[in-house]
C-alpha positions in Angstrom: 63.7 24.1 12.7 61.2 26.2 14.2 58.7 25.3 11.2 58.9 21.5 11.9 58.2 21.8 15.5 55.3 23.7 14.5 53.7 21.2 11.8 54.9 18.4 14.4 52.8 19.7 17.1 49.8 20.4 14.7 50.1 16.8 13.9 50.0 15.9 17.2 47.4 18.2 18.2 45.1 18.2 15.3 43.0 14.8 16.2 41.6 16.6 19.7 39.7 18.2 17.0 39.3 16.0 13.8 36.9 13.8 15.9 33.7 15.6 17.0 32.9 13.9 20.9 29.2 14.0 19.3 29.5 10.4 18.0 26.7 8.0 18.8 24.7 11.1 19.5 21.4 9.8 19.7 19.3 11.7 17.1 16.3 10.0 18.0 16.0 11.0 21.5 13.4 13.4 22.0 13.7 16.9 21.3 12.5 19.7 24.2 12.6 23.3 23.0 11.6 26.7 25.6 11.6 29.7 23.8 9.7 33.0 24.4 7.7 32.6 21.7 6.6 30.3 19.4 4.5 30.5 15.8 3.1 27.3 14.5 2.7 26.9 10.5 0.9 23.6 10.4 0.2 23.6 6.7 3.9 24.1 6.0 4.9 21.4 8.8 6.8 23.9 10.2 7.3 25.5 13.8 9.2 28.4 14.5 10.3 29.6 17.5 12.0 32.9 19.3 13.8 34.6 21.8 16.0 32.6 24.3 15.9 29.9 22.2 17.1 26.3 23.8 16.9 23.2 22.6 19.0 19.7 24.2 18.7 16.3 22.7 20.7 13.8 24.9 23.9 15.4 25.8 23.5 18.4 22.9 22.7 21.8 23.6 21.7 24.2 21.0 20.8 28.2 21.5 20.1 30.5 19.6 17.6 33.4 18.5 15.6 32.1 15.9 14.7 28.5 15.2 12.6 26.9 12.8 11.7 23.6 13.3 10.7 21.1 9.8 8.9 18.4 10.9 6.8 15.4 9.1 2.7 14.5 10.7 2.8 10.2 10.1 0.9 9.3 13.1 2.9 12.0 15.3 5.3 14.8 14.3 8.7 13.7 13.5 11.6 16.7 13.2 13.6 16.7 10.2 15.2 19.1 10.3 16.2 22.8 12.6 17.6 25.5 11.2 18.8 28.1 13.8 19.8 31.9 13.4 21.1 34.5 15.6 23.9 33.6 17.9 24.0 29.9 17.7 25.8 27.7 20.2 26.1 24.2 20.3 27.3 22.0 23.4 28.3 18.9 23.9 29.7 17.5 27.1 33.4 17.9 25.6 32.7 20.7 23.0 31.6 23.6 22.3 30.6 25.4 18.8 29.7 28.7 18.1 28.5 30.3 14.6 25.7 32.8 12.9 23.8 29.7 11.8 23.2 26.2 12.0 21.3 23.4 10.4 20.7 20.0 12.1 19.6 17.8 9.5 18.3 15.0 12.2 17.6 12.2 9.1 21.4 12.7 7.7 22.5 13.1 11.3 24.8 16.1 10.4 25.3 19.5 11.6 26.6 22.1 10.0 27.3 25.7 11.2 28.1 28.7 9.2 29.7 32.2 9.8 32.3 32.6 11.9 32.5 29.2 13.2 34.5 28.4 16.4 35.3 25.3 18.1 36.4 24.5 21.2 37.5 21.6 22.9 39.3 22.1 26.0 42.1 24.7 25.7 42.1 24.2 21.8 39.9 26.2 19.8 39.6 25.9 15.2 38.0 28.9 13.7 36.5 29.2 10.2 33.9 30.0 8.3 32.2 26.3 8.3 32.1 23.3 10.6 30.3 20.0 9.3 29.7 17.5 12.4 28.6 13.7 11.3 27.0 12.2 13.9 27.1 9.1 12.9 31.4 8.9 12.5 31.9 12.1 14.8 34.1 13.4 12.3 34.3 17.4 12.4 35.6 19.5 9.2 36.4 23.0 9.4 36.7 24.9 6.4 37.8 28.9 5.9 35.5 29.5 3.1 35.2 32.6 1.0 38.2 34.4 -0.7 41.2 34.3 1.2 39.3 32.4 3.9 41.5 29.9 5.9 41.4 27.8 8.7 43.3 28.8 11.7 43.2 27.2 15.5 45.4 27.2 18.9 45.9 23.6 20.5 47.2 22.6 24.0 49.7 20.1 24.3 49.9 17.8 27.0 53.2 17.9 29.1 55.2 15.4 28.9 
């Protein structure tokens, strides 16, 4: 009996999670970045930039140590794509995400974080080893990767 009431409250829990709040995310809002340093590799369309990396794009928040920035020159420089190392965090006004490393492929409109992913939404926190966001449906899938990996997470439940 115990079982049930545990898959029942998973159940109930689980779509806190299974929807990212990063929905409609605006991924053509401009893109401001402050780091301590930056390295500009214009034949390669590429910036990279480090230390106390920040970057925020509407409501999204992403730190990290290391950031390289892909970008296209057609009458301005458009971002692709960022790739972040080192630490990664990415906020939203309802979540948080933390992992080694990230990718924010801006014409897809996915993220996806890698290595010892956690997310957090309230009280309720998923952990694996990968978390793919679409931006466009806001749905979030955590997978345990690896041998052996699996998915494993703690969710409030409201009282009733």
């Amino acid at each position: 009996m115990r079982i049930l009431g545990l898959a029942l409250l998973l159940v109930a829990a689980s779509p806190a999670l299974a929807q990212s709040s990063l929905k409609g995310h605006d991924s053509g809002a401009p893109v401001d970045v402050g780091a301590d340093r930056i390295e500009v590799q214009d034949r390669a369309d590429r910036a990279i930039f480090s230390g106390n990396v920040v970057v925020r794009q509407g409501g999204l928040t992403l730190t990290a140590s290391r950031l390289t920035v892909a970008y296209a020159q057609s009458g301005g420089i458009e971002i692709k794509r960022i790739d972040a190392s080192g630490g990664v965090t990415v906020t939203s006004p309802a979540e948080r995400a933390r992992g080694q490393f990230a990718i924010y492929d801006l014409d897809r409109r996915i993220i996806t974080m890698i290595g010892n992913v956690s997310l957090d939404r309230g009280a309720s926190r998923v952990n694996g080893n990968r978390l793919v966001i679409d931006l466009d449906t806001g749905r979030a899938v955590m997978d345990g990767g690896g041998t052996g990996g699996r998915v494993s997470g703690r969710f409030t439940v409201p009282k009733r």
